[in-house]
MMTF fields as JSON, N, C-alpha, C and O atoms, coordinates in Angstrom:
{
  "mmtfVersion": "1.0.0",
  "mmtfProducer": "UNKNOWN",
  "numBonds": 475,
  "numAtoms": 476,
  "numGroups": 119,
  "numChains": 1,
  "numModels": 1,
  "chainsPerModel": [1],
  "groupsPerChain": [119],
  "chainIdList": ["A"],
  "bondAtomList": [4, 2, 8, 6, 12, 10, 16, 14, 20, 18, 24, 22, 28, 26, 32, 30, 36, 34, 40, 38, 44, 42, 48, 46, 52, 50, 56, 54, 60, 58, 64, 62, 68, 66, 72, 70, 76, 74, 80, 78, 84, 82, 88, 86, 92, 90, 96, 94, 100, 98, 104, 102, 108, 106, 112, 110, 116, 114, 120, 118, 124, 122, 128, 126, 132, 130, 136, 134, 140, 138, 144, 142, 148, 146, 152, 150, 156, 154, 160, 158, 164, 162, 168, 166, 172, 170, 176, 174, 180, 178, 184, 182, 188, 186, 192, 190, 196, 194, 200, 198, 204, 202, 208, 206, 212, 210, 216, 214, 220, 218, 224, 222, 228, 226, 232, 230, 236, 234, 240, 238, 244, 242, 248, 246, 252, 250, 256, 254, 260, 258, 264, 262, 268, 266, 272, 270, 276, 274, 280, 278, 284, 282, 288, 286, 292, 290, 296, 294, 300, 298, 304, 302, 308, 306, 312, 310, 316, 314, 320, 318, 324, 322, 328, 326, 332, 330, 336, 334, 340, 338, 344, 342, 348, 346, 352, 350, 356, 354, 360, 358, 364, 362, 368, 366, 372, 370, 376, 374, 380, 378, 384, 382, 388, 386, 392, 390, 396, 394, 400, 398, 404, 402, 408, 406, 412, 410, 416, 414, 420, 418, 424, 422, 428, 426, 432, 430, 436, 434, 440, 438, 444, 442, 448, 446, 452, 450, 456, 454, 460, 458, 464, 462, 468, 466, 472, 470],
  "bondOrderList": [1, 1, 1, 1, 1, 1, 1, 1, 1, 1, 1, 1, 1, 1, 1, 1, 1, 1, 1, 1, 1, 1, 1, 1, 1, 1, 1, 1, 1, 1, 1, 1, 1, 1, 1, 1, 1, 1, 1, 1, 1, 1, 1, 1, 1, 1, 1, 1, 1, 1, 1, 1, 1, 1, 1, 1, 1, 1, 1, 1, 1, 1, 1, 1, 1, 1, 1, 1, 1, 1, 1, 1, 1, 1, 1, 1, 1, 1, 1, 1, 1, 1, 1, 1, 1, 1, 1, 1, 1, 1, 1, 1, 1, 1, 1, 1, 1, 1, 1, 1, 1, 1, 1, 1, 1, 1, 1, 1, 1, 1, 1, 1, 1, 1, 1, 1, 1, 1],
  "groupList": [{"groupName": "UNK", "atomNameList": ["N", "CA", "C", "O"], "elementList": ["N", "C", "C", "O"], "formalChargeList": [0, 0, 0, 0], "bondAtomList": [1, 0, 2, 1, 3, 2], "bondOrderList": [1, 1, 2], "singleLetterCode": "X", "chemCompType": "L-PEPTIDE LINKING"}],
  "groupTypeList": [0, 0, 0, 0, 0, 0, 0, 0, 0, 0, 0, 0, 0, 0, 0, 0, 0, 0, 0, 0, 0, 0, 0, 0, 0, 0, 0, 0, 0, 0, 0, 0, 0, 0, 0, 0, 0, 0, 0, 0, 0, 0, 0, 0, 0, 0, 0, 0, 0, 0, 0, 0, 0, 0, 0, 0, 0, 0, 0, 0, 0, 0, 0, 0, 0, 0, 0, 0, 0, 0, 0, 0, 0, 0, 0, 0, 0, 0, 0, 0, 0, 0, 0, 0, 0, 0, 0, 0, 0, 0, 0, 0, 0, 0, 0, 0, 0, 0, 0, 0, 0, 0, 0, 0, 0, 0, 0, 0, 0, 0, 0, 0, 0, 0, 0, 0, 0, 0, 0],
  "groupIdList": [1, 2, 3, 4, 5, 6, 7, 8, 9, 10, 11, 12, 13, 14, 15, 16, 17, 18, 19, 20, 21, 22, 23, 24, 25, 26, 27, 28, 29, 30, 31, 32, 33, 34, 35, 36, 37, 38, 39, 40, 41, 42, 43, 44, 45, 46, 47, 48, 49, 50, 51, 52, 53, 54, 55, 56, 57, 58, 59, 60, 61, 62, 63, 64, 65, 66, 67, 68, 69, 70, 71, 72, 73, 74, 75, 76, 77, 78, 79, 80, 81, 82, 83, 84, 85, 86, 87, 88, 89, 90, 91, 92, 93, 94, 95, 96, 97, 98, 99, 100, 101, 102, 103, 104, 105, 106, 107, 108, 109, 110, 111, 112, 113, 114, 115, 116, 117, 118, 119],
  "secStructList": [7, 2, 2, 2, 2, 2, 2, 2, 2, 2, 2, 2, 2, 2, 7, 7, 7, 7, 7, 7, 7, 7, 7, 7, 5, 7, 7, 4, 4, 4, 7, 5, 7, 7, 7, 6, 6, 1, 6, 2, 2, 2, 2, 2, 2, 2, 2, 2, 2, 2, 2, 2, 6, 6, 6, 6, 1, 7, 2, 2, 2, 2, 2, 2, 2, 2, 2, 2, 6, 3, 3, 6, 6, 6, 6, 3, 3, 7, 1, 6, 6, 2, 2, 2, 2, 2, 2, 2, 2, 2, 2, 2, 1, 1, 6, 6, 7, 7, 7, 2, 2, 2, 2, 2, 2, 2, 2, 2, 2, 2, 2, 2, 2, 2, 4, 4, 4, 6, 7],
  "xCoordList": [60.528, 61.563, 61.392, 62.285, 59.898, 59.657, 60.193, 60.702, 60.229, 60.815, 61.645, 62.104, 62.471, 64.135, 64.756, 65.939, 63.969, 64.877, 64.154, 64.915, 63.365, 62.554, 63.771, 64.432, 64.035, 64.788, 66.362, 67.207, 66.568, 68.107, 68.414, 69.431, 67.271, 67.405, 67.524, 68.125, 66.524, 66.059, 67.959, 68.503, 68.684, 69.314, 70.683, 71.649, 70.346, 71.158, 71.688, 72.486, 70.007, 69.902, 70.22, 70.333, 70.302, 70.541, 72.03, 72.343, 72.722, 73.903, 74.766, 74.673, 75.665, 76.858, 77.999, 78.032, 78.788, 80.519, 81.132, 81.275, 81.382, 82.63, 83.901, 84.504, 84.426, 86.138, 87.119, 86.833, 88.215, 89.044, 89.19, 89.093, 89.519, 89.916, 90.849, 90.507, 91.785, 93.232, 92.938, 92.014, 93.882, 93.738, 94.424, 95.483, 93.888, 94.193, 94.937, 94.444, 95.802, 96.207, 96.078, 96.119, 95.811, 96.246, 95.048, 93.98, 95.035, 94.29, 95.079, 96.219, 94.235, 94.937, 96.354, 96.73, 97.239, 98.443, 99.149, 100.235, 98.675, 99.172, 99.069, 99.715, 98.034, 97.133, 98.356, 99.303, 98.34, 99.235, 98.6, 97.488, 98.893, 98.669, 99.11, 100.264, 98.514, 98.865, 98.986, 98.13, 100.133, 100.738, 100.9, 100.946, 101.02, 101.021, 100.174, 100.528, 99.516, 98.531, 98.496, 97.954, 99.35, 99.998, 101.006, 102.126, 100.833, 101.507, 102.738, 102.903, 103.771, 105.316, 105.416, 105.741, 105.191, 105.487, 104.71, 104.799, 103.973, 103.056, 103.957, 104.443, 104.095, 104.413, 106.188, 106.581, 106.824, 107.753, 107.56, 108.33, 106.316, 105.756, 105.29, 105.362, 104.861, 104.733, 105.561, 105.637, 106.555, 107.99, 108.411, 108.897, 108.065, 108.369, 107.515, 107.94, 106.19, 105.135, 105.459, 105.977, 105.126, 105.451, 106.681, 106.7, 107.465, 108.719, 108.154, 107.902, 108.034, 107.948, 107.056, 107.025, 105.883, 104.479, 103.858, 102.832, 105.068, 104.92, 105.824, 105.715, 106.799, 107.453, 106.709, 106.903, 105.281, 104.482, 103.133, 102.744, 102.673, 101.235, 101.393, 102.477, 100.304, 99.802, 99.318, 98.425, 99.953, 99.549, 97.693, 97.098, 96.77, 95.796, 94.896, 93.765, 95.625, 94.893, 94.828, 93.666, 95.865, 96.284, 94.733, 94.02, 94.515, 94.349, 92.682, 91.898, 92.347, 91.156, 90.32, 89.146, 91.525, 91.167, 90.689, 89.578, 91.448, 91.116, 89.926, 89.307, 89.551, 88.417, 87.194, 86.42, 86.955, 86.027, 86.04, 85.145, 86.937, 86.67, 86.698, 86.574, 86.822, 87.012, 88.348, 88.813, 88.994, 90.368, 89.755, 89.08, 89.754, 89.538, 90.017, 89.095, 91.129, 91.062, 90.367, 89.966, 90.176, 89.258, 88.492, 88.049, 87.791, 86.235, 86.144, 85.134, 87.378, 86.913, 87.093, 87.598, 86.765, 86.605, 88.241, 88.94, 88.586, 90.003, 89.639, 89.226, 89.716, 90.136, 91.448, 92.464, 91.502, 92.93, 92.725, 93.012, 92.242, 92.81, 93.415, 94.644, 92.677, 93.224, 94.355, 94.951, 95.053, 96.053, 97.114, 98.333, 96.576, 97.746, 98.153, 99.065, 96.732, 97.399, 98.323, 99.252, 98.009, 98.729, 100.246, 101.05, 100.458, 101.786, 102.333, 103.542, 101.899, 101.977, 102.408, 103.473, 101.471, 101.986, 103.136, 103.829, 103.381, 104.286, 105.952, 107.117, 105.378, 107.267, 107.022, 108.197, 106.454, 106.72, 106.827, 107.298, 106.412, 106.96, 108.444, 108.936, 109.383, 110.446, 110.714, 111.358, 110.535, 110.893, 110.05, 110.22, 109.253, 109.033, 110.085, 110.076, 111.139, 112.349, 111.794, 112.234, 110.907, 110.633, 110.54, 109.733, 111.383, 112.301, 110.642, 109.73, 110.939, 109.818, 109.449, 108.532, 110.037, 110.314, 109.533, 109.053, 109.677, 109.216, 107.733, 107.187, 107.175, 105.892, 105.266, 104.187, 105.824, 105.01, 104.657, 103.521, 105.516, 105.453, 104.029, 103.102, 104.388, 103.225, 102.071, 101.122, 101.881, 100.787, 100.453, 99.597, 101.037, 100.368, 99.966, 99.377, 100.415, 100.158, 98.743, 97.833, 98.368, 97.204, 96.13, 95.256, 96.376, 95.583, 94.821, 93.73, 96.272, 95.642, 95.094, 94.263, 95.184, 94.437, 93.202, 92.525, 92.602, 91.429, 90.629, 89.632, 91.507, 90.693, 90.276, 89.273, 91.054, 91.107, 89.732, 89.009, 89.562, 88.376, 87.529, 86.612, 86.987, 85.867, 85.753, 84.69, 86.538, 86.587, 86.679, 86.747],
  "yCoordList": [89.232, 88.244, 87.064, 86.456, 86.831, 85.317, 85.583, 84.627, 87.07, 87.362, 87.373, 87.108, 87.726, 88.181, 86.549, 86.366, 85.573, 84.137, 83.548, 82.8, 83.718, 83.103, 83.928, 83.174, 85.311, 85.676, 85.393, 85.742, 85.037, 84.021, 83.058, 82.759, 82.484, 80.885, 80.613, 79.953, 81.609, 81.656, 82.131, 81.56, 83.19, 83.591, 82.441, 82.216, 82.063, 80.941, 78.929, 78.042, 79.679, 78.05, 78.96, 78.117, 79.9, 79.998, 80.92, 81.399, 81.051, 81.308, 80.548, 79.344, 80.854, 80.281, 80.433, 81.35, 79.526, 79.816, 80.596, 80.118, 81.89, 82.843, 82.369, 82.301, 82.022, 82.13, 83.258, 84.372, 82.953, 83.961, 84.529, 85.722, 83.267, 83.164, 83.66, 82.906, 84.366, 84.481, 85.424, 85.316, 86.19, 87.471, 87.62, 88.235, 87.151, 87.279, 88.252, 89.109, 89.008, 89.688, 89.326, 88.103, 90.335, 89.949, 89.584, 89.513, 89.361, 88.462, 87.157, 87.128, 86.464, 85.751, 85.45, 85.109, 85.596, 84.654, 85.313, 84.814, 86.66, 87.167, 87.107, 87.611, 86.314, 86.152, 85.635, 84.992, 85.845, 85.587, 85.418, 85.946, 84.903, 85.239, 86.559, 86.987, 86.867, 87.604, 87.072, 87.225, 86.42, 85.807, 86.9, 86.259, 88.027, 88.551, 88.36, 88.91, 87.832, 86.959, 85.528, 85.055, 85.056, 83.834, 83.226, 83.352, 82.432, 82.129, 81.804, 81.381, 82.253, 82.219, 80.975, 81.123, 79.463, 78.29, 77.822, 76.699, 78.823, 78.788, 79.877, 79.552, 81.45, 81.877, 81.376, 81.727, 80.528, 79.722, 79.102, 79.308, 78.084, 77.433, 78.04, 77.492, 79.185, 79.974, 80.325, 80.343, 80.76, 81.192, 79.609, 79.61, 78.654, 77.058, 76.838, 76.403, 77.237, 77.374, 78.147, 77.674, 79.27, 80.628, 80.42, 80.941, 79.734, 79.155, 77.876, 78.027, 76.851, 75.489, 75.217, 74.35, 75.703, 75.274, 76.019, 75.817, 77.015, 78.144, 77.852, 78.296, 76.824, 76.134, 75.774, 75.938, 74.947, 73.954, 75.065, 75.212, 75.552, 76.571, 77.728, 78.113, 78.298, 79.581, 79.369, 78.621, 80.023, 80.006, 80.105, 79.363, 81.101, 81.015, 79.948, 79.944, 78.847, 77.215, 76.962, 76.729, 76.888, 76.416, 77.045, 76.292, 78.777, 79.612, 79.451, 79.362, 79.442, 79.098, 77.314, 76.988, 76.585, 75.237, 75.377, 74.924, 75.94, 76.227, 77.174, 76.821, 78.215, 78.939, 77.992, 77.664, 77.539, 76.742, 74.923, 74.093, 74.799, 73.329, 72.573, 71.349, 73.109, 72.436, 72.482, 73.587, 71.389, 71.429, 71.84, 70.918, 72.957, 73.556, 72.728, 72.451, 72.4, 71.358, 70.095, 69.804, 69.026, 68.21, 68.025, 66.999, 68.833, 69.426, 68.21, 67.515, 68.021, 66.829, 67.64, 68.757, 67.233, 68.229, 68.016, 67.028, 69.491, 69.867, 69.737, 70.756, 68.992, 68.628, 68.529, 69.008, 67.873, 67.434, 65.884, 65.419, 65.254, 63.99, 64.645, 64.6, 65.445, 65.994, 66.138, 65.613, 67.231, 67.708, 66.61, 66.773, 65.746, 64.681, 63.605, 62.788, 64.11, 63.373, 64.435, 64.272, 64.968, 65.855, 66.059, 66.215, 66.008, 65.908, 64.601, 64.619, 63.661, 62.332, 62.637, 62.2, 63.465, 63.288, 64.178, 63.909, 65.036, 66.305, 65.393, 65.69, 64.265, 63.782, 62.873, 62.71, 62.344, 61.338, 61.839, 61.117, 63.248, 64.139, 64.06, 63.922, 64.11, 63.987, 65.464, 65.611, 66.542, 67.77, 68.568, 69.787, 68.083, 69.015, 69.481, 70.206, 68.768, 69.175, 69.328, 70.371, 68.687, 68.694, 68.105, 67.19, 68.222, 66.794, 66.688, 67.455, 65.55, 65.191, 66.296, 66.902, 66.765, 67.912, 69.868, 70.7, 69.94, 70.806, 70.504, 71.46, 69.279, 68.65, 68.909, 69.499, 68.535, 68.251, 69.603, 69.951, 70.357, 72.027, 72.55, 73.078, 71.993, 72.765, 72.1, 72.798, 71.001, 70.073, 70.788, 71.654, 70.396, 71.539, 73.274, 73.886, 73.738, 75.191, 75.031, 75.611, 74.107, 73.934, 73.712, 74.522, 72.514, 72.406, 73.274, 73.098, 74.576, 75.539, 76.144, 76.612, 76.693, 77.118, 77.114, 78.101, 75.471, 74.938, 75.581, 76.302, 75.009, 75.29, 76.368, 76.491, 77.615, 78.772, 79.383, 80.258, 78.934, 78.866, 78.482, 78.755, 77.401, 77.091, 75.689, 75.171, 74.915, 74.12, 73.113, 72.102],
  "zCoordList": [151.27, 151.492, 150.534, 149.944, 150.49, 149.362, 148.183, 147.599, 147.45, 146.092, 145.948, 144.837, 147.1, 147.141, 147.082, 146.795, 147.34, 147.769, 146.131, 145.519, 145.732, 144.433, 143.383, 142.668, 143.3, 142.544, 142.863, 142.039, 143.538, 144.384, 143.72, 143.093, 143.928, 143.167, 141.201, 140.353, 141.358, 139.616, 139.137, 138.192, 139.959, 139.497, 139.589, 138.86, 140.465, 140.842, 139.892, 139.589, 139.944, 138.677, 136.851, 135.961, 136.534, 135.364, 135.183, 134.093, 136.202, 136.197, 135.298, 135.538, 134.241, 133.85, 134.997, 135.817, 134.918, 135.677, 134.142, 133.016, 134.649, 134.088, 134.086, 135.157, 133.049, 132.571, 132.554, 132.116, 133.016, 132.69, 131.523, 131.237, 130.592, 129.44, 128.469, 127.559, 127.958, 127.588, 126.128, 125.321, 126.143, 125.406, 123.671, 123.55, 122.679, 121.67, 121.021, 121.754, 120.19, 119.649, 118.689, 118.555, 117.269, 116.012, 115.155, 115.764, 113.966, 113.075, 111.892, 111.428, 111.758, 110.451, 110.744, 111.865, 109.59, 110.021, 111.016, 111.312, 111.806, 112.265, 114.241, 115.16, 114.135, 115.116, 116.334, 115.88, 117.484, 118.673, 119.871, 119.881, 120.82, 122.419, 123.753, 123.759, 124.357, 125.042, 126.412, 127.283, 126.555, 127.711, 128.528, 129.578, 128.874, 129.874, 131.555, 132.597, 131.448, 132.262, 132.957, 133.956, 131.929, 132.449, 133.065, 132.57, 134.278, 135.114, 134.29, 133.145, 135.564, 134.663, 133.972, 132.794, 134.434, 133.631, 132.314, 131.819, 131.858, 130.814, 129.843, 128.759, 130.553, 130.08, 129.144, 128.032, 130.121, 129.677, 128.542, 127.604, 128.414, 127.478, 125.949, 124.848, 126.268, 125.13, 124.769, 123.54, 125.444, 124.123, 122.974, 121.843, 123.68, 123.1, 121.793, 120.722, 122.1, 121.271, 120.017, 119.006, 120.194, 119.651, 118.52, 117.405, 118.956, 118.314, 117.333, 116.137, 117.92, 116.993, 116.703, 115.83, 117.168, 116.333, 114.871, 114.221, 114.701, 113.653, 112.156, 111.013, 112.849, 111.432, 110.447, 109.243, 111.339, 110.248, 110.126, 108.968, 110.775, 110.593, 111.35, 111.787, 111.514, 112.212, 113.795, 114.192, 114.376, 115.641, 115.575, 116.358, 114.559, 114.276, 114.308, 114.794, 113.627, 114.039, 115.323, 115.657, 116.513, 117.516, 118.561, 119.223, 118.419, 118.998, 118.911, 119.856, 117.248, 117.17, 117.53, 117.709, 117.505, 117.813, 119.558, 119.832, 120.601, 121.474, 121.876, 122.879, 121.304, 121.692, 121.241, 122.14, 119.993, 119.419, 120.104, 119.945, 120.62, 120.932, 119.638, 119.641, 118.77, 117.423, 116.703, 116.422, 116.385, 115.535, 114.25, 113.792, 113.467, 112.199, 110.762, 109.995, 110.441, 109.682, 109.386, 108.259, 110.89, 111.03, 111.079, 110.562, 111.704, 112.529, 113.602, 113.707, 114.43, 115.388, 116.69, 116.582, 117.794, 119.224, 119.311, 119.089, 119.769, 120.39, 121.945, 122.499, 122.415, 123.877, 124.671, 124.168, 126.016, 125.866, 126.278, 127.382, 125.318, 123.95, 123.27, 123.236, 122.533, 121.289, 121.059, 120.118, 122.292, 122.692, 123.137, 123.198, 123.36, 123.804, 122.655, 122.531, 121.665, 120.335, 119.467, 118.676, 119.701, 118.812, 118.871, 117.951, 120.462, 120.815, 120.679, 120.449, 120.738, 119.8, 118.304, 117.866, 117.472, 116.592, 116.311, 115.33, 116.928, 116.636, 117.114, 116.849, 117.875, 118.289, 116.991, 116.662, 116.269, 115.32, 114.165, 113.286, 113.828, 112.582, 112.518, 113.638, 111.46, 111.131, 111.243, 112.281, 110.699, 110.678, 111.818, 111.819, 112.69, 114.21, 115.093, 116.088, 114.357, 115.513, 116.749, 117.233, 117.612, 119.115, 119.7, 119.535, 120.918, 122.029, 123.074, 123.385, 123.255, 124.422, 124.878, 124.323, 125.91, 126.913, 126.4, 127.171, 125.231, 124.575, 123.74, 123.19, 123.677, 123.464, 124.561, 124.607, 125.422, 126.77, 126.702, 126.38, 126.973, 127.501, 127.121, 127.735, 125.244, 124.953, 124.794, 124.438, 124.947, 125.141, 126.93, 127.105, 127.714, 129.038, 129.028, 129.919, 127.912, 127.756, 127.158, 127.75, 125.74, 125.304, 126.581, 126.889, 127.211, 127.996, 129.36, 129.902, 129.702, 130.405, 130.117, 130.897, 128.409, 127.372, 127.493, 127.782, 127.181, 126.834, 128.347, 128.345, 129.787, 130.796, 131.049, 131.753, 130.452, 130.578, 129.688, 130.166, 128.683, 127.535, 127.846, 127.072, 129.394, 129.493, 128.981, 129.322, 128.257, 127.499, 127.977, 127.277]
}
């Protein structure tokens, strides 16, 4: 019984918490999400994404900024600061074409993202 509760604990104190975490498709500029998994109002969000964040780059940045915790261009932590700057800057771009409402979306899709990543 003393081993069984000594190996309990040991197993207990060096446990990680497991992520769901969200299913990649693709490589390189080709790289995508596999929303199938995601709750319908995300999955909403990703068609928004999928759409306007692809005018200016690769969903690839977006995708890898989230698994890494790192924005790849910057090398500064992708959080959600990050994410809430970003959608900051994406309404003050002249050619983002994206209304409040469609920032937000995907500024909350990033962020289920990130939680989803462990992040």
């Amino acid at each position: 019984m003393k081993k069984f509760l000594v190996t309990s604990l040991l197993l207990a104190a060096t446990a990680t918490s497991a992520h769901a975490g969200f299913r990649v498709v693709g490589r390189g500029d080709a790289m995508r999400l596999d929303p199938s998994s995601f709750p319908p109002a995300m999955k909403a969000n990703y068609d928004i994404m999928k759409v306007k964040c692809i005018k200016c780059h690769t969903l690839e940045r977006t995708i890898v900024a989230i698994q890494t915790g790192v924005a790849p261009i910057s090398g500064q932590p992708f959080d959600r600061t990050a994410t809430k700057a970003y959608g900051i800057k994406m309404l003050r771009k002249p050619d983002s074409n994206m209304s409040k409402p469609e920032v937000k979306a995907t500024v909350d899709l990033m962020n289920y993202l990130l939680s989803e990543a462990g992040q």
